[in-house]
C-alpha positions in Angstrom: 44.4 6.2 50.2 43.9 4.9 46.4 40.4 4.0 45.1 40.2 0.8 42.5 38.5 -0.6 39.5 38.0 -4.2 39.7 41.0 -4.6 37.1 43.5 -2.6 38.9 42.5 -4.9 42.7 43.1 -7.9 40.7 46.4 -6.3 39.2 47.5 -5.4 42.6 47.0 -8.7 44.3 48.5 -10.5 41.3 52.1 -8.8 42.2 51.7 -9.4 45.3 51.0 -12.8 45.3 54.2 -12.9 42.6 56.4 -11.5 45.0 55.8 -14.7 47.2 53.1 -14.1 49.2 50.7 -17.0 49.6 47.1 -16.6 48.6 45.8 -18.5 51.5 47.4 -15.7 53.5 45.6 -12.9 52.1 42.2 -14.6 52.2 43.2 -15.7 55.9 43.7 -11.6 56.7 40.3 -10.7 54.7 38.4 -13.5 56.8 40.1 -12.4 60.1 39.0 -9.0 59.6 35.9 -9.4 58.1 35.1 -11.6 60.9 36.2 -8.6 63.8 33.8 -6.2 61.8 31.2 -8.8 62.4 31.6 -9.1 65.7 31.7 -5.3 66.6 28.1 -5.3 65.4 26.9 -8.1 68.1 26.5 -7.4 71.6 27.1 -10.9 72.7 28.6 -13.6 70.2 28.4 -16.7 72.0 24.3 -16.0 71.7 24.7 -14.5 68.2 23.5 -16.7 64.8 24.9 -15.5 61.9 23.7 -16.7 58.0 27.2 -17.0 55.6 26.0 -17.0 52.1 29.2 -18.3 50.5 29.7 -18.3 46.6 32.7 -20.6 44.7 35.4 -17.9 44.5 37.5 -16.0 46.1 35.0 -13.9 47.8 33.3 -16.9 49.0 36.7 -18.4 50.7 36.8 -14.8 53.0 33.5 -15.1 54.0 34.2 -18.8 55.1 37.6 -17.6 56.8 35.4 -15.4 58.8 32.7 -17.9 59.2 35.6 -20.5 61.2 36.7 -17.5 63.2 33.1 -16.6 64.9 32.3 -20.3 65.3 35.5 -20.6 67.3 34.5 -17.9 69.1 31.0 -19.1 70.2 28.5 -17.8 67.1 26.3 -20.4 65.6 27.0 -20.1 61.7 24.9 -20.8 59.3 26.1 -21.7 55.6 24.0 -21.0 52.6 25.9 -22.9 49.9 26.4 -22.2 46.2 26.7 -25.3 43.6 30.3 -26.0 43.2 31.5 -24.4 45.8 34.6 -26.3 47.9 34.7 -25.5 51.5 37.7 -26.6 53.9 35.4 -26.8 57.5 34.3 -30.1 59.1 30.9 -30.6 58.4 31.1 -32.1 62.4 31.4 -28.6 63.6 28.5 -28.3 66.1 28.8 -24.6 65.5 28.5 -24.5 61.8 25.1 -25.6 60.0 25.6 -25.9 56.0 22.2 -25.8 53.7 22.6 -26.3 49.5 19.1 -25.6 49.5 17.6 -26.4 45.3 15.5 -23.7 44.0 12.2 -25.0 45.3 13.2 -25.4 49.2 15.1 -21.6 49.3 11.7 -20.4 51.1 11.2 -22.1 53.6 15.1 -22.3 54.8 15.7 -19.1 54.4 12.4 -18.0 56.2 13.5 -20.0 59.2 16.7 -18.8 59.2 15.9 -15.2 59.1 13.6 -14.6 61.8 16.8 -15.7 64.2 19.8 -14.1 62.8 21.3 -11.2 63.7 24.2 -10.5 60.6 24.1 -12.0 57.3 27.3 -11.8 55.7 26.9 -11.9 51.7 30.1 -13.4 50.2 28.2 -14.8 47.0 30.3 -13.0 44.7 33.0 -10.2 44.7 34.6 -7.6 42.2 35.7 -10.3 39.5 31.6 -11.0 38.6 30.0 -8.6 36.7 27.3 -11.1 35.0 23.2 -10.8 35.7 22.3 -12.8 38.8 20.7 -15.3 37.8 19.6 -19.1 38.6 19.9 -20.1 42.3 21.6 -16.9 43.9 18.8 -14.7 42.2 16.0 -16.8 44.3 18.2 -16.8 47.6 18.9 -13.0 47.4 15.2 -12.1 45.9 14.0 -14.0 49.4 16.1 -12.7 51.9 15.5 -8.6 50.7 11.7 -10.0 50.7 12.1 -11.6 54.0 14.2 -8.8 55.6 11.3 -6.3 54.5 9.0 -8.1 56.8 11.1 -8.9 59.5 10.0 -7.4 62.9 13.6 -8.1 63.5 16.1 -7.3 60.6 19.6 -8.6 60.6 22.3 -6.8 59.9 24.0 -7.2 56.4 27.5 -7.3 55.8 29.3 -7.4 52.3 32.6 -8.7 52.0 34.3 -6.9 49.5 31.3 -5.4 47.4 27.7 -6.2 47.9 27.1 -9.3 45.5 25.5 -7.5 42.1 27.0 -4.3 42.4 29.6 -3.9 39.8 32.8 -2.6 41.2 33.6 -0.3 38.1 30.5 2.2 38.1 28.4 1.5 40.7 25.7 -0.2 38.6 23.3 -2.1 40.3 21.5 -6.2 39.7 18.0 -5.9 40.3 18.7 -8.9 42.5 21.7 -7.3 44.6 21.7 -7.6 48.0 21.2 -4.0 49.9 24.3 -4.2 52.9 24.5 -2.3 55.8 28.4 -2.2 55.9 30.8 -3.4 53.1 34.0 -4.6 54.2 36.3 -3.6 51.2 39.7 -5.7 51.4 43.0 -3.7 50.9 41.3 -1.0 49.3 37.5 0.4 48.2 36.3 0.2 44.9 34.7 2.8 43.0 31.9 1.1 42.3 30.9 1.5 45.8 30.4 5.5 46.0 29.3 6.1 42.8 25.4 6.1 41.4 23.3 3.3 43.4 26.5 1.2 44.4 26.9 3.7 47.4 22.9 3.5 48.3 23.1 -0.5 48.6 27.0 -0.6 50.1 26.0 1.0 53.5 28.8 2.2 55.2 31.7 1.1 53.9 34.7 -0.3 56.5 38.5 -0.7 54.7 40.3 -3.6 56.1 44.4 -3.9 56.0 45.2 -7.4 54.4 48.9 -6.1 54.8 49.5 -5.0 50.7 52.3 -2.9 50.4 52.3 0.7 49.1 54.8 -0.1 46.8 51.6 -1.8 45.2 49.2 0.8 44.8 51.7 3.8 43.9 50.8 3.8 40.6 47.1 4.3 40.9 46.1 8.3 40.6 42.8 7.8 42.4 43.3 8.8 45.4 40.8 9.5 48.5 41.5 12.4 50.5 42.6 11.5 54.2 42.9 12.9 57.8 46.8 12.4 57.6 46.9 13.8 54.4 44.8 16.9 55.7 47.0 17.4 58.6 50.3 17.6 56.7 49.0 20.5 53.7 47.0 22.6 56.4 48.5 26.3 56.2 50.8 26.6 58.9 50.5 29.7 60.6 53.7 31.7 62.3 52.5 33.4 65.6 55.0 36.8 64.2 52.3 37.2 61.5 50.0 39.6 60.6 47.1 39.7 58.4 48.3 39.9 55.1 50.3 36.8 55.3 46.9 35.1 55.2 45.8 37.2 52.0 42.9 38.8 50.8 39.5 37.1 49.4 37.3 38.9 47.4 33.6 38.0 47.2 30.5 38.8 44.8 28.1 37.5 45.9 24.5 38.3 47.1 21.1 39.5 45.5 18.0 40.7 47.0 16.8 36.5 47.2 19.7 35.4 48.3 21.1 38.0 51.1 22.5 35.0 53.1 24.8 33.8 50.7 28.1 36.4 50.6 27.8 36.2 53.7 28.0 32.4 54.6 30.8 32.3 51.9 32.7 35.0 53.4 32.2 33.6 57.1 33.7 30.2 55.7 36.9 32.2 54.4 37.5 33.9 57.4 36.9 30.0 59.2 39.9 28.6 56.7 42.5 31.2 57.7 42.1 34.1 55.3 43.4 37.2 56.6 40.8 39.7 54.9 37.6 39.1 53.0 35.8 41.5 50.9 32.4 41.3 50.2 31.0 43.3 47.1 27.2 43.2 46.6 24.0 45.3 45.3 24.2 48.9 47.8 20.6 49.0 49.0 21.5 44.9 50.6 25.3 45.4 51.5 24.4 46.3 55.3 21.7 43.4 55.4 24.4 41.1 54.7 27.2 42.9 57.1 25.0 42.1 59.7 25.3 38.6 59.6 29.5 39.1 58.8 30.7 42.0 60.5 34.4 41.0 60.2 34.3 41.5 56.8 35.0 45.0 54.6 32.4 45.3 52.3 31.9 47.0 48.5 28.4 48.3 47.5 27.8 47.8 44.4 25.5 49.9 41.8 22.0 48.5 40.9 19.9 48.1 37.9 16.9 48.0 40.1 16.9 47.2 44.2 19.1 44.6 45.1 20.3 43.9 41.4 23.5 44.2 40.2 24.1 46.5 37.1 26.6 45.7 34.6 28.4 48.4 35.0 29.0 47.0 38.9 32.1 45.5 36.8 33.8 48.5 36.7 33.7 48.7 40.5 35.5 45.0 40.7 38.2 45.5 38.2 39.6 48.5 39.5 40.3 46.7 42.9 40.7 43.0 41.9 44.6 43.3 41.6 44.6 43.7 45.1 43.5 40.4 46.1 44.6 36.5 46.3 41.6 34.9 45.2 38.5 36.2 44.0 35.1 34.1 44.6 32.5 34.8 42.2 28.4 33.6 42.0 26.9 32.8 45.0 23.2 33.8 45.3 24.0 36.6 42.3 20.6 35.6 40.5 20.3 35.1 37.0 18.8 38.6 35.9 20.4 39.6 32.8 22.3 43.0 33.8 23.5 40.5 36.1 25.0 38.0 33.8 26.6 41.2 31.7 28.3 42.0 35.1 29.5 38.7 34.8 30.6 38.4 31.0 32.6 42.2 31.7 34.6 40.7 34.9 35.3 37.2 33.1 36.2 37.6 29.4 37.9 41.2 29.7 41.0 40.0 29.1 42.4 41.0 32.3 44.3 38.9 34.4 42.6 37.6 37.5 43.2 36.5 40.9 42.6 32.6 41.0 38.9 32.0 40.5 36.7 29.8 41.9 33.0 30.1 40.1 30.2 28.0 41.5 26.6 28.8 41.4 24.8 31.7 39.4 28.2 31.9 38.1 27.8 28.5 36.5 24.5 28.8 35.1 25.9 31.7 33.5 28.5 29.6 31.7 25.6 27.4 31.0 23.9 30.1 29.2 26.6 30.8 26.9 27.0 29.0 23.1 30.6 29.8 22.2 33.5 28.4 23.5 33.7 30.2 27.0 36.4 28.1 28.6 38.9 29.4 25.9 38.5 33.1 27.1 39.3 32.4 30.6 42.4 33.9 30.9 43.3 33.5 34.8 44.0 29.8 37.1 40.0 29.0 37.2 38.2 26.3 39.6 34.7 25.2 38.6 32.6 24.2 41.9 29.2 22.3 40.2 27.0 20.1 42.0 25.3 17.0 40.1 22.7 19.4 38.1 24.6 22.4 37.4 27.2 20.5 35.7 24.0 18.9 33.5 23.3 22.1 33.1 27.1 23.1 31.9 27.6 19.8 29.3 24.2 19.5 28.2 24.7 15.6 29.4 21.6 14.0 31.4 22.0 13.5 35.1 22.0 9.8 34.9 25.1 9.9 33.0 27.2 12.0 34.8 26.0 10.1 37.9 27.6 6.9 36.3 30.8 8.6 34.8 31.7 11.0 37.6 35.5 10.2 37.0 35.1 10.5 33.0 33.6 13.3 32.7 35.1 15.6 35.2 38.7 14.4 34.2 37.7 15.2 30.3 36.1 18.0 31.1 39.0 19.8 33.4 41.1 19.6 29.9 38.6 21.1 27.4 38.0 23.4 29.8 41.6 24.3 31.2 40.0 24.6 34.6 40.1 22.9 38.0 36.8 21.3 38.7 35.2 20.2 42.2 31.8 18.2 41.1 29.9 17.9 44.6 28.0 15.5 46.0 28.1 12.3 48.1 31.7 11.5 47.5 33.0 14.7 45.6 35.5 14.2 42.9 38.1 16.3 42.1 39.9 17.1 39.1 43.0 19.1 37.6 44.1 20.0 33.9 46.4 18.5 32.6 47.4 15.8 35.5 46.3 12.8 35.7 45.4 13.2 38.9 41.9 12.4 41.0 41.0 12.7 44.0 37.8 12.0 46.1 36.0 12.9 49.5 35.6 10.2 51.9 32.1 11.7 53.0 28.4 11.4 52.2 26.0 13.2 54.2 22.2 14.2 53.2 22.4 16.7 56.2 24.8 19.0 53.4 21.6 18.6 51.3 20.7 22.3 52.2 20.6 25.5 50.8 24.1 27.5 51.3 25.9 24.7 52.4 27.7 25.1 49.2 28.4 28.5 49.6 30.3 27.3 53.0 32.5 25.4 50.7 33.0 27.9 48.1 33.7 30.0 51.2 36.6 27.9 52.4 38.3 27.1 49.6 38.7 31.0 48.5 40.5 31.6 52.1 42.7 28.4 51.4 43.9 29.9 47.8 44.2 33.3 49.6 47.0 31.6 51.6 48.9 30.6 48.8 47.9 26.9 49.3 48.2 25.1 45.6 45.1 25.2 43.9 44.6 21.3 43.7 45.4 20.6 47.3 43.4 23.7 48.5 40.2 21.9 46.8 41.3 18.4 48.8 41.6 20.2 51.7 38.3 22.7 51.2 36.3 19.6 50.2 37.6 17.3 53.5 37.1 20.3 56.1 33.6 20.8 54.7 32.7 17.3 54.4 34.5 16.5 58.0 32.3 19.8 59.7 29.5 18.4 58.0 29.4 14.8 59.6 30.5 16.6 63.4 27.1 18.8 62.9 24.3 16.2 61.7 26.0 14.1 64.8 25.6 16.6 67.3 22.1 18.0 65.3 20.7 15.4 62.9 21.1 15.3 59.5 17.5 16.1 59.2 17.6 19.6 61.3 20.8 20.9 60.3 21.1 23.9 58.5 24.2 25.5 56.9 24.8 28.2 59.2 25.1 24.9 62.0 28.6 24.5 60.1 30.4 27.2 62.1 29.7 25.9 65.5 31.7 22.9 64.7 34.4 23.7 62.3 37.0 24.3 65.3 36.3 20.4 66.5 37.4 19.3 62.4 40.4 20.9 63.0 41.4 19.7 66.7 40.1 16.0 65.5 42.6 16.2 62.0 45.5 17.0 64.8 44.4 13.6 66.3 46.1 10.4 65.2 44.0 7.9 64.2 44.1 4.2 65.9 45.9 1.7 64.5 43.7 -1.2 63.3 42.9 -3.7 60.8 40.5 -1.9 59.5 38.9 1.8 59.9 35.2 3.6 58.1 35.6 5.7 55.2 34.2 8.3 56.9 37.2 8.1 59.4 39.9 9.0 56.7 
């Protein structure tokens, strides 16, 4: 599924509506579905009262659509009014209350309102508004996040298309803008609705089919990773197969702080499919860490002191690295600098490598170095950094990256010649030389714990052991992870799962991506 600026939506629509489709009839699809979203958060409709706060555009003729189709069906609708706005409902309609309140009687309206409502469904302004809010909307949303705040009972909020003051582009974010619960994006989501603070105030985020065309949206190279997609570029496995048709992952990883790492990491490869995983770590840890991964064939290492790697532990590694498919490098290595000579011996040898995949202590050592490292990297190389260690790589502040995700991982996979994975709530992935990106569909603060990453660095090295092309074995490592991920903190909580919790679940990812999804007008991100 694509993900849009504000520019390309209007693009999209435009040819659509060129083509000979009516207007009226894709704002008549938004409001229908908008208004079935709204009524799958209400228990009972006929008792339900629902606030509209309708703006003059577009955005506000959805929210009306909707507003007609829940008064039909028994909900007593409430109209918040903007100045010059044209509305096409009898103001007879015993169901449907309208208020243009002025500035000086928002309060008490809106206070009255509040305390009875159980959805408010912002249609104030959509993607094609990126101005400050100001005047008469500024009071009405200032009052209803004050009002809400205090509420013993708080409404549901419901965006239609983008919460009014979020801009659709970067995720920026009004002081004024409404905080939803769900967002409703029509045809397709925007970006500014997982990126930076746009996907803290856009709740979860519900896509609704207003019947566009793919012949549309072909031309857009943002894509989000889906289920269907997933399903199709899985490895297939032949049952007259043996082991090395799966290939072989090699893994250095582990220090004397960070024992659990190689072996969450090679766990995960063994989960994705890879036939054999090697671990290679310090010799006085190695059988700490076999413990806890017994499938796996392991490499001691030598030690500059107990349970740190020496640099001549290199040595070890190149004379066996030919052997294998892909080769995982920097999870819970430490920092030390014997270490990091380990590091600079294995990378800018010259020898060829195995496909790459360097995430962790293996990225702050890039960080460390001054010269251009990138252009010594002579193997297929993909770059795994979280929010902070790519600060760390770029020297750019967090805020910044936060806001440019696309940007800067898209420029940065060219200079750099390398695949990159930048994690976080909504991943983003990038490839040299394409133009391609593409995007997880999942944002989960239970993944906000230690080793979790190395779970994913874990995966994707047994997908690229299995000969799966580097760019779709991130899309598919990144969805499996993010898919496992939302199972566990359902069955466990966000708040007490741990990595490790990962495993017991990553079976039901798999059965569930074999399951079709429901046809319907409209489906959660999440549910990609």
């Amino acid at each position: 599924m694509k993900i849009v600026t504000s520019s390309q939506m209007k693009k999209i629509e435009d040819s659509v509506i060129n083509d000979g489709v009516l207007q009226t009839d894709l704002i008549q699809r938004a409001g229908v579905v908008l208004a079935e979203v709204v009524k799958q958060q209400i228990k009972d409709i006929e008792k339900s009262n629902i606030i509209f706060l309708i703006g003059p555009g577009n955005n506000g003729a959805d929210g009306l659509e909707a507003c007609k189709h829940l008064a039909f069906c028994g909900a007593k609708c409430n109209i918040i009014l903007l100045p010059q706005t044209k509305i096409n409902i009898p103001k007879k309609n015993l169901k449907i209350q309208f208020f243009q309140p002025g500035k000086n009687e928002v309060n008490e309206i809106l206070n009255n309102l509040i305390c009875d409502t159980d959805v408010i469904v912002d249609a104030f302004i959509g993607t094609g508004n990126n101005k400050p809010i100001a005047g008469l909307m500024k009071s009405i949303l200032d009052q209803i996040m004050k009002t809400i705040s205090s509420a013993d009972k708080k409404p549901i909020i419901i965006s239609a298309d983008l919460a009014s003051g979020l801009n659709a582009d970067n995720g920026s974010v009004d002081p004024s803008a409404i905080n939803s619960d769900l967002t409703v994006s029509f045809g397709l989501p925007k970006i500014g609705t997982i990126f930076s603070n746009g996907a803290d105030i856009s709740g979860q985020i519900h896509i609704a089919n207003i019947g566009i065309p793919k012949k549309y949206t072909r031309h857009i190279k943002t894509e989000l990773i889906t289920k269907d997609w997933v399903s199709n570029n899985l490895p297939k496995r032949s049952n007259i197969s043996h082991k090395g048709n799966f290939g072989k992952v090699l893994i250095l990883a582990g220090s004397k702080q960070y024992i659990g790492a190689a072996s969450l990491a090679a766990n995960a490869a063994y989960r994705s499919g890879a036939g054999l995983v090697t671990i290679c770590a310090p010799k006085s840890i190695i059988n700490s860490i076999a413990i806890n991964s017994i499938e796996s064939t392991l490499l001691p290492l030598p030690e500059h002191s107990n349970g740190i790697h020496s640099s001549t532990a290199s040595e070890d590694i190149l004379n066996i690295i030919s052997k294998y498919d892909s080769f995982l490098i920097g999870c819970g290595l430490g920092q030390e600098n014997e270490t990091q000579k380990m590091l600079k011996n294995i990378l800018f040898n010259g020898k060829h490598l195995p496909t790459t995949i360097i995430d962790a202590d293996g990225l702050n050592f890039l960080s460390t170095l001054k010269n251009s490292w990138w252009k010594n990297l002579k193997s297929p190389t993909i770059l795994t950094p979280h929010i902070v260690e790519m600060s760390r790589l770029t020297k750019e502040p967090i805020e910044k990256i936060n806001s440019q995700k696309f940007e800067i991982a898209k420029n940065l996979a060219d200079k750099w010649n390398s695949f990159i994975l930048l994690k976080g709530a909504y991943s983003v992935i990038t490839s040299p030389s394409e133009n391609e990106i593409a995007i997880s569909p999942f944002a989960n603060s239970g993944l906000a714990k230690a080793g979790t990453g190395d779970i994913l660095s874990g995966i994707l090295a047994g997908l690229i052991a299995q000969k799966t092309p580097i760019f779709e074995s991130i899309k598919l490592a990144t969805y499996l992870h993010g898919k496992t991920g939302m199972i566990t903190s359902e069955k466990l909580t966000k708040q007490t799962m741990i990595a490790s919790d990962l495993f017991k679940y990553f079976h039901e990812t798999i059965k569930e991506i074999n399951t079709p999804i429901n046809s319907k007008n409209f489906i959660q991100l999440r549910d990609l």
